[in-house]
N, C-alpha and C positions, 0 to 999 in steps of 0.2 A: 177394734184396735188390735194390731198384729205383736202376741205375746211370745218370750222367748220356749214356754211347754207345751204351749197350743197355735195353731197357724192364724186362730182368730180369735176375738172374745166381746161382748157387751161390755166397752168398759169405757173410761175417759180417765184422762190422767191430768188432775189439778193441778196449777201453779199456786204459790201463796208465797207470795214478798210479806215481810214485817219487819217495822219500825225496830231497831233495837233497846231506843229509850223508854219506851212504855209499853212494848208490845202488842202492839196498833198494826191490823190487817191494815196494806197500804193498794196493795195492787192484786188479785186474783185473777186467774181464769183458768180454765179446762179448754183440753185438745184432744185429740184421736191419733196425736204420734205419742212414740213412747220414748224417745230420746228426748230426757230433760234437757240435756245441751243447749239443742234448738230455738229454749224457751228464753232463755237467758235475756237476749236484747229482746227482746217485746216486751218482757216483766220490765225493762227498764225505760221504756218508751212509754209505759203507761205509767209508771210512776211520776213520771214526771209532766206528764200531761194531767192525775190526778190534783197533783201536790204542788204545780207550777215552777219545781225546779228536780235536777238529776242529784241520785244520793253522791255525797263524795265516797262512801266506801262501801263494798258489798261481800259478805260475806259467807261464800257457799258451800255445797258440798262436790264430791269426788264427781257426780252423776254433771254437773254444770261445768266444770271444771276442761275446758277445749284450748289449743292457740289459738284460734277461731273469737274464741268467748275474750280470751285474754288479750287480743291485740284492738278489738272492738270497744270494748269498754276502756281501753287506755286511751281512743280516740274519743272517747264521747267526755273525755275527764273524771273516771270512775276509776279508784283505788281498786283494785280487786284480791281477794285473800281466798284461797279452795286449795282443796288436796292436791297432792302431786299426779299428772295425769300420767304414768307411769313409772312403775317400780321395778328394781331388779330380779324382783323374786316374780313376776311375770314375764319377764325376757328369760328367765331361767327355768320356766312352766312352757312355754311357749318350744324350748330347743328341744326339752326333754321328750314334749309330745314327740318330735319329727326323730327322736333316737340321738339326738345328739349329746357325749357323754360331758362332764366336767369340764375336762380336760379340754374341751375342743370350743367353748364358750367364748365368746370374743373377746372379754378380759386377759383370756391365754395367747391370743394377737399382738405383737409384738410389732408398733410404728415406728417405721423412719422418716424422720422429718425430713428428711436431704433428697429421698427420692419420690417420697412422696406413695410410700407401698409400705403392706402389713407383710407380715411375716410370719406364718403357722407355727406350731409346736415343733412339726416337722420337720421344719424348715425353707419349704416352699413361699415362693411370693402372690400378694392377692395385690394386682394394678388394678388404678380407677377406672371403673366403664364410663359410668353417666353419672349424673347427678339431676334428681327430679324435683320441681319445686314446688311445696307444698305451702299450706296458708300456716306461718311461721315460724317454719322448717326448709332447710335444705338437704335433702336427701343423697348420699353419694355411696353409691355401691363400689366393693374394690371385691375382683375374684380372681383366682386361683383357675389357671390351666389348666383345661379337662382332663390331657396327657400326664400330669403329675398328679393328679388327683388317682388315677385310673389303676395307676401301679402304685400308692400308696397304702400301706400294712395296716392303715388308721382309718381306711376309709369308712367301710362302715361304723365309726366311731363318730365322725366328723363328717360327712356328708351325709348322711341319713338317707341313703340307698339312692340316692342322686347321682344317673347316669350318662345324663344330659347335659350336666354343665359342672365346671368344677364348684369348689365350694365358695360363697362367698359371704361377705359381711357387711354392714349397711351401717354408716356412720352419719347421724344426725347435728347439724347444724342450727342452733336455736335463731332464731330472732331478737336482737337484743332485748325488745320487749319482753319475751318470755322467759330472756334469761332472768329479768330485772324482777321478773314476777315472783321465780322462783327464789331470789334471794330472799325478796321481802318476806314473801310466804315463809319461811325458815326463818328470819329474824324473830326475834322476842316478840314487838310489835306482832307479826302475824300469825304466832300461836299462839297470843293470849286473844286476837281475834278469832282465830279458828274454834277456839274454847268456849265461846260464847254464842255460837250458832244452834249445838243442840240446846240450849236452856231457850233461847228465842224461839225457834222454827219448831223445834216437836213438843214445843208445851200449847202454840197454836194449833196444829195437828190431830195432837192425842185432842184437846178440846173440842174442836171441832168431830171430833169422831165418834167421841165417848159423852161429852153432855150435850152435843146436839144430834146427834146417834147420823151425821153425816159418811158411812160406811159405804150406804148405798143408795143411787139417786133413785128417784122417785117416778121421773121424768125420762124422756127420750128426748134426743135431738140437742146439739149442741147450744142451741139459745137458750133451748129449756135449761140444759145442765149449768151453763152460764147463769141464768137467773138466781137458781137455786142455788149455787155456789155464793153467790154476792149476797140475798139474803142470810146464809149462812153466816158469813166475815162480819155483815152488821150488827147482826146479833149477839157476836161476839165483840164484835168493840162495844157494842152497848152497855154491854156486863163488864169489860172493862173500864170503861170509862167511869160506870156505877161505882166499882173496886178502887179504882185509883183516885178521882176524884169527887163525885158525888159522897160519898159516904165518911170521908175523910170531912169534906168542907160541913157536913151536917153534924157529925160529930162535933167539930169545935164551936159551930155556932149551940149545939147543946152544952156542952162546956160555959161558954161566956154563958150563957144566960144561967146558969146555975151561980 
């Protein structure tokens, strides 16, 4: 599997769904890509072919977290709650790499609604090129004439040594469904969801890792690691189910008889 320090590695990378009411492995499996994204609707296709229906709400992390993931599950009738998949302190990482200073951040872009163009620090204008359309996004690039850029005092401040085209900036148009996402997700409602994914998801996890010493497979070949992964989950619901209700229900029958 193709890792981000090495160009390859022995590895497989498990999915694991769990119940949030009892914390009950529901759906598992292992793959050879490394974008959990991808994973998303199959975790949810087998859950419901397990379980014989779809969860109403799911609740993930940053790594699952796509419009892709989010427009999918809003048609299959799945609530969805996950990180924001982009923040400004990354669009603000991302300029810096290419030299671009504070000052020239697209925030410092100034829109006119009437004509439909930004308008730099400097004062220059950036008109729309194209607009490209993306799975629940629309993309519209507005740039700046290479001729104003060229004699500009700012430039290597704001175009980050770019001599080929003037500068421009790329204005995202959401999806309502994404937008709708990201309300929810910020609502009350969906971070005290969010709150509750690590106590569910990495107390299956660490279990699986540390008392059934699941760290590393045993096996080659995806059926095998498959196999092994699923006896793994049963074993732990076993011990769950022991924990939550076997031990509980023999308890009170020892109770009454006393």
């Amino acid at each position: 599997m193709k890792h981000s320090a090495a160009p390859c590695a022995l590895s497989d990378n498990v999915q694991v769904s769990t119940d949030t009411a009892a914390g009950i492995v529901i759906a598992i499996d292992a793959t050879q890509t490394a974008p959990d994204y991808e994973h998303l609707v199959p975790a949810v296709q087998q859950i419901e072919k397990r379980t014989g229906k779809r969860p109403k709400q799911m609740v993930v992390d940053a790594g699952y977290t796509s419009r892709e993931n989010v427009i999918a599950l809003d048609q299959c009738g799945v609530a969805m709650f996950g990180r924001s998949m982009e923040t400004d302190g990354r669009v603000q990482q991302r300029f810096a790499r290419c030299g671009v200073t504070n000052g020239f951040l697209p925030k410092a872009f100034r829109f006119d609604t009437t004509t439909n163009t930004f308008t730099c620090p400097e004062g220059k204008l950036l008109r729309p090129r194209r607009a490209e359309e993306w799975p629940g996004r629309t993309m519209i690039r507005y740039q700046a004439s290479i001729t104003d850029c060229k004699v500009c005092s700012q430039r290597d401040n704001c175009c980050s040594g770019n001599t080929r085209y003037g500068r421009s900036i790329v204005v995202t148009k959401e999806h309502p469904v994404v937008t709708a996402f990201r309300a929810q997700t910020a609502s009350a409602d969906g971070q005290a969801a969010l709150r509750q994914r690590s106590a569910v998801a990495e107390f299956v996890n660490a279990w699986l890792k540390e008392k059934l010493g699941l760290r590393r497979f045993r096996v080659r070949g995806l059926a095998k690691v498959r196999a092994q992964a699923m006896w793994a989950s049963l074993t732990y619901n076993v011990q769950q189910w022991i924990r939550l209700r076997w031990r509980p229900f023999r308890l009170a029958l020892f109770n009454a008889s006393s």
